[in-house]
Backbone bond lengths (Angstrom), bond angles and torsions (degrees), N, CA, C in turn:
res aa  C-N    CA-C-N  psi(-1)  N-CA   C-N-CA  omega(-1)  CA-C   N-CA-C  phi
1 X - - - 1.454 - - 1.515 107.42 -
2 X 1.389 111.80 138.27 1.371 103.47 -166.02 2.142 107.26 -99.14
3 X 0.960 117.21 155.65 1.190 115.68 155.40 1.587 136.46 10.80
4 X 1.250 116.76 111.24 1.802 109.57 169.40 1.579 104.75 -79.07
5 X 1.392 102.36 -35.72 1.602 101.12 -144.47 1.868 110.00 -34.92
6 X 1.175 96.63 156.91 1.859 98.93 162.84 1.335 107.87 93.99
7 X 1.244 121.05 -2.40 1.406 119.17 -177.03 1.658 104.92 -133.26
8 X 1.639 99.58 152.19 1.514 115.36 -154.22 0.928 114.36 -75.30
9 X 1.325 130.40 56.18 1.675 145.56 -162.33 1.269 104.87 -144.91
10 X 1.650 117.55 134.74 1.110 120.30 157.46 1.752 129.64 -86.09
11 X 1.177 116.17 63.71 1.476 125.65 -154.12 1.948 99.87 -87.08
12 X 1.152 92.25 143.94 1.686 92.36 -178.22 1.985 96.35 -117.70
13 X 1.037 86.63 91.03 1.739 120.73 161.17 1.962 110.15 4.71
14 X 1.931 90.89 -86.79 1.524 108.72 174.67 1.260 112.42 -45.80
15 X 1.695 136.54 -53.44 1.230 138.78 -160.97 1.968 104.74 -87.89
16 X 1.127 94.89 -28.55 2.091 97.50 163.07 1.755 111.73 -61.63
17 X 1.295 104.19 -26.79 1.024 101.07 -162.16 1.679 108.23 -87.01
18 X 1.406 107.27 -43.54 1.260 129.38 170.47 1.057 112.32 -42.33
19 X 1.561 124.85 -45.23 1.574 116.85 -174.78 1.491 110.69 -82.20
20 X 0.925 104.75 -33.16 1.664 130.09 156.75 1.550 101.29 -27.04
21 X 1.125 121.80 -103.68 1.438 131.56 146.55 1.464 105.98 20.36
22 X 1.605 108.23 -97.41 1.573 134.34 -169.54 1.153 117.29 -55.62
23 X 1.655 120.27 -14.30 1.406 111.61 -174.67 1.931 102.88 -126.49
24 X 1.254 96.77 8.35 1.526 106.87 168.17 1.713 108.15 61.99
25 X 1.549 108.77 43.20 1.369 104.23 158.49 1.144 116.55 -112.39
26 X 1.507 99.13 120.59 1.383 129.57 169.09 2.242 115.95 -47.34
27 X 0.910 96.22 -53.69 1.424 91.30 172.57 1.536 124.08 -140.32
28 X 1.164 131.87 131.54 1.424 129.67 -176.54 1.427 116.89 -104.71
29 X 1.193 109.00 130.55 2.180 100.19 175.33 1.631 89.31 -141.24
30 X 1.226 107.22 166.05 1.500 148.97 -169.06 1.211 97.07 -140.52
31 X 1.546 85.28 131.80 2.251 105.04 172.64 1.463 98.60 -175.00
32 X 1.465 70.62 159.27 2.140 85.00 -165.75 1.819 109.78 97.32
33 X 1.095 94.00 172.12 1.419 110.92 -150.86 2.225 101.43 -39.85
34 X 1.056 111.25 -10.33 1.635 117.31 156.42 1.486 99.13 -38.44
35 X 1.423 133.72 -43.45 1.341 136.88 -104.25 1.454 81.82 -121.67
36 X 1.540 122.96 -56.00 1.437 122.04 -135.89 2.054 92.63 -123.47
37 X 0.859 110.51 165.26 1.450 127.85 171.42 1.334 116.58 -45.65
38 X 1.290 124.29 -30.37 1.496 107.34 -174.84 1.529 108.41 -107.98
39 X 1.802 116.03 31.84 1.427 117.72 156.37 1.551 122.74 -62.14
40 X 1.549 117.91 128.01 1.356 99.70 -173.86 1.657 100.87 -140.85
41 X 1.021 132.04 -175.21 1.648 140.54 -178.70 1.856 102.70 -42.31
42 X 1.407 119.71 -8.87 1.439 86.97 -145.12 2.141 74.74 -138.09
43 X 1.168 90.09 9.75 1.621 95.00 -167.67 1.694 107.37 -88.59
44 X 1.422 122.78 135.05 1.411 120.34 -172.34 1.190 89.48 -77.24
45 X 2.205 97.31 157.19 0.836 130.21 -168.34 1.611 107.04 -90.49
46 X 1.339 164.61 77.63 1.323 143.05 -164.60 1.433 122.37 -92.95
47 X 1.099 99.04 112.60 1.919 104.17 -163.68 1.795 93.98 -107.91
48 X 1.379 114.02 139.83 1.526 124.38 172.93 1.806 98.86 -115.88
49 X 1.334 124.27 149.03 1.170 108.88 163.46 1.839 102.53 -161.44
50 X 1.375 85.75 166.57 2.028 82.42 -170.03 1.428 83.63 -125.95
51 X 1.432 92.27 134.72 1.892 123.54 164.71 1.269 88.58 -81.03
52 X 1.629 77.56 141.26 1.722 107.89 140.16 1.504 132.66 -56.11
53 X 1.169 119.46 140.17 1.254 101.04 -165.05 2.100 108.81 -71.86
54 X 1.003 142.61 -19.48 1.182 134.47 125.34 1.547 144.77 -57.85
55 X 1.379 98.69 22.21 1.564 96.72 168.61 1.008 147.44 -74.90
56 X 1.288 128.41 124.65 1.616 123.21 -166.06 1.298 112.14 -44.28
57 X 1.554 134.01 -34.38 1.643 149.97 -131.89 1.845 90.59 -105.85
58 X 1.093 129.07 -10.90 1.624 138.26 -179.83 1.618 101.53 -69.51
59 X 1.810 102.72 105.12 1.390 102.19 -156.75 1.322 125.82 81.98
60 X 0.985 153.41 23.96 1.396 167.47 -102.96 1.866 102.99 177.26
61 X 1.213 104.87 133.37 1.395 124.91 157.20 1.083 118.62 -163.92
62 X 1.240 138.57 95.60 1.195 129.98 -164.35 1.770 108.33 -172.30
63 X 1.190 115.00 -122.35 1.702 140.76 -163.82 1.290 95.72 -53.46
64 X 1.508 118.81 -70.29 1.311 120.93 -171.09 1.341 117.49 -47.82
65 X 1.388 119.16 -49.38 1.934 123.54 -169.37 1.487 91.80 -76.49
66 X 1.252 137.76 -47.51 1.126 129.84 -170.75 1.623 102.27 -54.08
67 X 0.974 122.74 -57.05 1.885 132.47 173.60 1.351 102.36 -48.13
68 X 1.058 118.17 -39.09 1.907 114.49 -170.49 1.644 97.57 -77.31
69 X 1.550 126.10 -60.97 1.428 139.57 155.01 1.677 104.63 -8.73
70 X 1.367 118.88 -54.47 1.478 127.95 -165.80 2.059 100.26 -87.31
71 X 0.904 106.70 -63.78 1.277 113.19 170.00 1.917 116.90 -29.02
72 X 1.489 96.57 -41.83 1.377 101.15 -171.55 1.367 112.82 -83.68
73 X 1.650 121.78 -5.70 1.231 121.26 169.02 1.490 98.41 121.77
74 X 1.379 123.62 -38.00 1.876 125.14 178.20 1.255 122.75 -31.64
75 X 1.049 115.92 166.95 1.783 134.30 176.41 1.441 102.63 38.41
76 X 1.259 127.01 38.12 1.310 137.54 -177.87 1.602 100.62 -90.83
């Protein structure tokens, strides 16, 4: 998994990674206003990510994104 740094998020690395891990995604990216200058407090977050092809999260919306959602600083 590559790098957060540089972007306007307070993301804690080890525990991104962890869910990462637990929910068997293979790769994570961020795009959209995360991305560009006019991201601000109130601006959605848009996360894309590719499962493993055994991942529990296939069909899935739930526990995990909500944890990533919290991780990223939201509904704070």
């Amino acid at each position: 998994m590559g790098s957060v740094q540089g972007l306007p998020l307070d993301l804690h690395d080890e525990e991104l990674k962890a869910i990462c891990r637990q929910y068997g995604v293979a790769q994570l990216a961020l795009f959209g206003p995360v991305l560009r200058d006019d991201f601000t407090d109130h601006s959605d977050i848009d996360v894309l990510c590719t499962l493993t092809p055994d991942s529990p999260a296939h069909g899935l919306i739930g526990s995990g994104f909500i944890r990533l959602w919290k991780i990223c600083g939201a509904g704070e």
